[in-house]
N, C-alpha and C positions, 0 to 999 in steps of 0.2 A: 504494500500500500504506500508507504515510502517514498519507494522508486517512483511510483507514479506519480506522485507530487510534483519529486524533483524534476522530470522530465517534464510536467507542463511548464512549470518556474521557467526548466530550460526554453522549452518553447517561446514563451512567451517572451524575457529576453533578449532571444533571438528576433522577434517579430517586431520587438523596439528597439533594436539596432538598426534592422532592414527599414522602417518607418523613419528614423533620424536620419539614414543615410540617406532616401531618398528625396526628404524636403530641403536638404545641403543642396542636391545635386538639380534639385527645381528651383531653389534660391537662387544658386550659382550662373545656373541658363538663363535666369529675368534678369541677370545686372551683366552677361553677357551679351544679351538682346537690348536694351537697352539705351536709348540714345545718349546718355546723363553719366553713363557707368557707374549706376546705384539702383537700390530698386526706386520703385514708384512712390512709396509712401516716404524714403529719406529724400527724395530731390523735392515733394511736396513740402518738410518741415525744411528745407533748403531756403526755398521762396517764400515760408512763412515770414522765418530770421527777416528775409531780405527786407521785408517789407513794412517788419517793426521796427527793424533800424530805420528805414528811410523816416515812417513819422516820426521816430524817435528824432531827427536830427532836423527835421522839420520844426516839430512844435521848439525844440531848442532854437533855433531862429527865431522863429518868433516871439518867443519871451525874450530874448535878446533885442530885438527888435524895439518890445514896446518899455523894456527896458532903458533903452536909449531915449524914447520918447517920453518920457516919464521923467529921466534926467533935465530933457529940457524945458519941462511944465514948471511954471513959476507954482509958490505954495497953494495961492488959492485954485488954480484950475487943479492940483493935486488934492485937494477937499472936495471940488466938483466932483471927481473921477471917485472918488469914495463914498460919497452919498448914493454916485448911482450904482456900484457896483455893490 
């Protein structure tokens, strides 16, 4: 009774080795096919990045921006500017 235990363990195993090795070997052919040479869903969070830097460096301009504008507000239009905001 044993033995047959071990041999399904064994089987089984064996059927999750053969299972690992074949989703490597389907990974490997999508980022070989591939125009990006990555899969689909890393060049997706690629253009994610890309695109929260860009606001990122955007909205930093702009606070820069009215930053400077703000430097050149005499006191009272900087009392204005806080009333309405």
């Amino acid at each position: 009774m044993a033995e047959s235990l071990a041999l399904l363990g064994l089987a089984s195993n064996i059927l999750s080795f053969i299972e690992f090795g074949h989703r490597v070997v389907k990974e490997t052919q999508c980022v070989r096919d591939s125009l990006h040479g990555t899969t689909v869903e890393a060049h997706e969070l690629e253009l994610i990045v890309e695109d929260v830097e860009k606001s990122n460096e955007m909205m930093i301009r702009e606070n820069n921006a009215q930053a400077n504008v703000q430097a050149k507000l005499s006191p009272a239009e900087l009392r204005i500017i806080s009333m309405v905001v």
